[in-house]
C-alpha positions in Angstrom: 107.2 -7.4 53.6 106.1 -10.8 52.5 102.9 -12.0 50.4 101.9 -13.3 53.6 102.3 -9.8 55.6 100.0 -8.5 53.0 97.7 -10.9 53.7 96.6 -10.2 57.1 96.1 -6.5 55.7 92.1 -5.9 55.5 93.0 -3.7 52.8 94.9 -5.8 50.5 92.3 -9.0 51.2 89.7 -6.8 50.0 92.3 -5.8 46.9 93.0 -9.8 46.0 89.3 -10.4 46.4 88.1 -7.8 44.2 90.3 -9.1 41.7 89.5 -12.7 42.4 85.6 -11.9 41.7 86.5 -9.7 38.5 88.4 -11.9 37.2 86.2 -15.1 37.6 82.7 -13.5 36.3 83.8 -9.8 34.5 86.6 -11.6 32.0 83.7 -13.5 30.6 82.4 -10.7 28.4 85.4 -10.1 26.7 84.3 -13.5 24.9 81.1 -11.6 23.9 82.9 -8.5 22.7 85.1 -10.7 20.2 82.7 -13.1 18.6 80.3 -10.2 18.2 82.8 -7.5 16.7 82.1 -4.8 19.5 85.5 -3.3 19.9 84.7 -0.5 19.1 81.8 -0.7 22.2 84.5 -0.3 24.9 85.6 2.9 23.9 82.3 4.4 22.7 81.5 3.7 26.6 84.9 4.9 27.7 84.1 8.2 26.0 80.6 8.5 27.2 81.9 7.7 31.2 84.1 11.3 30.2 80.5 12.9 29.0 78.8 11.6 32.1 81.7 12.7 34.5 81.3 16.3 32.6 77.6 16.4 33.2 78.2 15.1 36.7 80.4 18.0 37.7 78.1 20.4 36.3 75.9 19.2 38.1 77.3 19.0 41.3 78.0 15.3 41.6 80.6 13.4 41.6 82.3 12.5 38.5 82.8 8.9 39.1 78.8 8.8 39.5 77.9 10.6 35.9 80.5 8.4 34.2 78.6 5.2 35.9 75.0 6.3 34.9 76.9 7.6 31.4 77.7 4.1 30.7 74.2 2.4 32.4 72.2 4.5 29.4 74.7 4.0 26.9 74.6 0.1 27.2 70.8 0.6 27.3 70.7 2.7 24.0 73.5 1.2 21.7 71.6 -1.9 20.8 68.3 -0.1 19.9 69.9 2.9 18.4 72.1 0.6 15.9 68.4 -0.7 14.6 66.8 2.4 14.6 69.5 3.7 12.2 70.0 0.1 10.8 73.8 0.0 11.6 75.8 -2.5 13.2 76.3 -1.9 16.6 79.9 -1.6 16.4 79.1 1.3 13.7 76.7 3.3 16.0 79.4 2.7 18.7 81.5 5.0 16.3 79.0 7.5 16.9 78.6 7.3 20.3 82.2 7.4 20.8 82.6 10.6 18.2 79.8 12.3 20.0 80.1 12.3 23.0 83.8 12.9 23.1 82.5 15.9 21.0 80.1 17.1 24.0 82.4 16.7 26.9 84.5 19.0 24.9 82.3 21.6 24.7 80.7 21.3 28.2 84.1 21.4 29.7 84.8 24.7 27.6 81.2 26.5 28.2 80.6 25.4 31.8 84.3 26.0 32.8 84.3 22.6 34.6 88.3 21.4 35.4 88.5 18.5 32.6 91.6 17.1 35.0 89.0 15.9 37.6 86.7 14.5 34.9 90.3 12.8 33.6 91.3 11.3 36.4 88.7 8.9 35.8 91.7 7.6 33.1 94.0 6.1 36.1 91.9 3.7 39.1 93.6 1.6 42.4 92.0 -1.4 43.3 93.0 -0.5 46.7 90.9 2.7 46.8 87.9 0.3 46.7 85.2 0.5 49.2 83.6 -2.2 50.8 80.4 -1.5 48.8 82.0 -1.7 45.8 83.5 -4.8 46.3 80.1 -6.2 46.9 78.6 -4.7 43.7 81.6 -6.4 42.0 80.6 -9.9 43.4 77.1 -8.8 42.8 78.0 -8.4 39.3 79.7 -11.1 38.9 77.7 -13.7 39.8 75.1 -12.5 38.0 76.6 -13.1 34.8 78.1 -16.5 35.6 74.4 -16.9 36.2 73.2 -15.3 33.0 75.9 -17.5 30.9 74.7 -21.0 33.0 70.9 -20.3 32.3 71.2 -19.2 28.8 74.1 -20.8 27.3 72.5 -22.1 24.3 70.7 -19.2 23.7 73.6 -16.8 23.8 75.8 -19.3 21.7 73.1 -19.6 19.3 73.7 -15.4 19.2 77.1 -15.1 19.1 77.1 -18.1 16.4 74.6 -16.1 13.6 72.1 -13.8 15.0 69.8 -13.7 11.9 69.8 -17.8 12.7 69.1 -17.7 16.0 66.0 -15.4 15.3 64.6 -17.3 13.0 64.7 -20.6 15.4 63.1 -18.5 17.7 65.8 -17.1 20.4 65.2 -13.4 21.4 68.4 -12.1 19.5 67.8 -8.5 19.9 67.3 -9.1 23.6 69.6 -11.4 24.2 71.9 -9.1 22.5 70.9 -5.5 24.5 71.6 -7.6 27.5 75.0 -8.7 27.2 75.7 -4.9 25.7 73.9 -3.6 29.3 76.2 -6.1 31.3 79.7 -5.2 29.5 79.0 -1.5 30.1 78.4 -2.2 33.9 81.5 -4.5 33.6 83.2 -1.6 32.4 82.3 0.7 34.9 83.2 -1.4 37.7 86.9 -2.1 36.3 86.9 1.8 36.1 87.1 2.1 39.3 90.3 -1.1 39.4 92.5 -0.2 36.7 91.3 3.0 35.3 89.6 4.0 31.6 93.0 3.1 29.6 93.6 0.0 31.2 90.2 -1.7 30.8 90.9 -3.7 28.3 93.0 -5.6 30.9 90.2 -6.7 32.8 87.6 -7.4 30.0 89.2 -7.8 27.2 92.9 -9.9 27.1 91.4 -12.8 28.6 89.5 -13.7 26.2 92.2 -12.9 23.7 94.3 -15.7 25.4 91.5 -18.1 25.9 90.2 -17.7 22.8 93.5 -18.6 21.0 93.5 -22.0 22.6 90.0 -22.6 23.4 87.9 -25.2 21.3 84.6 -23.7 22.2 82.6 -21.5 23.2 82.2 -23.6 27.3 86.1 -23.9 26.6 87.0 -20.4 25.9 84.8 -18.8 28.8 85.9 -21.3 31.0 89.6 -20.4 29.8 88.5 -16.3 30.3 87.5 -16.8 33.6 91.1 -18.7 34.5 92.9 -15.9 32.8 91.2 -13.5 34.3 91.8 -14.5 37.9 95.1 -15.8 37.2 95.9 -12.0 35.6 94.4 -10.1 38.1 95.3 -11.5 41.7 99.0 -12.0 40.2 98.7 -8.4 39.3 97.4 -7.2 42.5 100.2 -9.7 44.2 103.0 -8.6 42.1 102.6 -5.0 42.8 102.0 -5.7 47.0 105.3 -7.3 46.7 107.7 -5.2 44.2 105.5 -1.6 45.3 104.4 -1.3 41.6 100.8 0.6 40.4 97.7 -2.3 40.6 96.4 -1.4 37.5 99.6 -1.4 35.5 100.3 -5.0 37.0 97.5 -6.1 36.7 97.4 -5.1 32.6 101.4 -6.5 32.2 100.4 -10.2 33.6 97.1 -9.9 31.4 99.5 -9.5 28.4 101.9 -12.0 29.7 98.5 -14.7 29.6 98.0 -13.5 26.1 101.7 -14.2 25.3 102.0 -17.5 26.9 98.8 -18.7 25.6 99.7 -18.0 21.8 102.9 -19.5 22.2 101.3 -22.7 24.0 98.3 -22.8 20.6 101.3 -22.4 18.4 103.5 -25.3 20.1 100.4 -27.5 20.4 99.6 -27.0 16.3 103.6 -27.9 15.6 103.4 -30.7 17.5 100.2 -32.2 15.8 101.7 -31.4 12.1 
């Protein structure tokens, strides 16, 4: 079959546009998770999505649904908790991580849960996506490309120098405890597409890439955004056509942005010298 056989699949149109909408509004938060040092937040939250899946099966419910509310009070807690303790949010995101991985542990020993269910939450298809979850995923997205139109200058004044920002009178804290809530529900939605290990396909790499050649800030996100679509619908296509795994496709053309990008900034600098 063709790219154009695909195409008139209602299951692969909603795959490419799932990845179309991810890519154009999710990618932008990797930006945010560079310039303010939160690594370490995406797999603190990746950890807690294995506590909430634990809790979740205890429970009765479905693991996929702990792992989502897992991450929803996780991304509301990891701001405040770093100033309660007066750590960097990155640091308490060590804790998070530590601890919780820590308490899955011992609720899949106690409660004799199977940890293989709570695991799978590790691999994800984009084709296994419902309807409603594609709309959350738009949902999503647009409301961050709102959230970055509406407070640009507040958020670069943030991601800049906080402590500056708070003096001039931006809501740093706030500002900051929002764009931590909006990365953890980014990362539960591209749970579902490529899986816990490959999330840093989706969020992360292109920003990496845009970030390398991007002049600022309006330049990189608008660069994240590209890379992001451009990653993720020729992942999604690539796989349709050679019968390959969506989410390991989708994470090889994310690194091949990354690659292609640091070769163009590199080329670019030789040539002005």
């Amino acid at each position: 079959m063709t790219l154009f056989d695909f195409l008139t699949i209602p299951l692969f149109q909603k795959a490419l546009t799932a990845a179309f909408l991810s890519g154009a509004g999710l990618s932008l938060l990797g930006v945010v998770i560079l310039n303010l040092n939160l690594t370490t937040i995406r797999f603190a939250l990746m950890h807690i999505a294995l506590l909430g899946a634990a809790i979740a099966m205890v429970l009765g419910f479905s693991p996929l649904t702990g792992a989502m509310a897992g991450i929803i009070i996780a991304s509301l807690l990891l701001g405040p908790a770093g100033d309660f303790l007066n750590m960097d949010t990155g640091v308490s995101g060590v804790l998070f991580m530590t601890g919780s991985l820590g308490l899955a542990f011992l609720i899949f020993y106690k409660a004799g849960v199977p940890a293989m269910d709570a695991f799978a939450l590790f691999s994800g298809s984009i084709l296994a996506l419902t309807a409603l979850e594609i709309w959350v995923i738009g949902g999503l997205a647009v409301l961050i490309i709102l959230i970055f139109f509406l407070f640009y200058r507040e958020i670069q004044m943030v991601l800049f120098n906080q402590e500056l920002a708070e003096s001039l009178g931006v809501p740093a804290k706030e500002i900051r405890n929002a764009l931590l809530l909006l990365t953890g529900l980014a990362i539960g939605v591209n749970i579902r597409m490529v899986g816990v290990l490959l999330i840093d396909a989706a969020v992360l790499l292109p920003a990496v890439a845009a970030l390398s050649i991007a002049k600022s800030l309006r330049g990189a996100l608008l660069l994240s955004a590209f890379f992001g679509m451009v990653s993720q619908v020729g992942g999604v296509a690539f796989s349709m056509i050679y019968d390959c795994p969506s989410g390991a496709s989708i994470t090889l053309a994310a690194v091949l942005m990354v690659c292609l990008a640091a070769i163009y900034g590199h080329f670019v600098k030789s040539i002005r010298r």
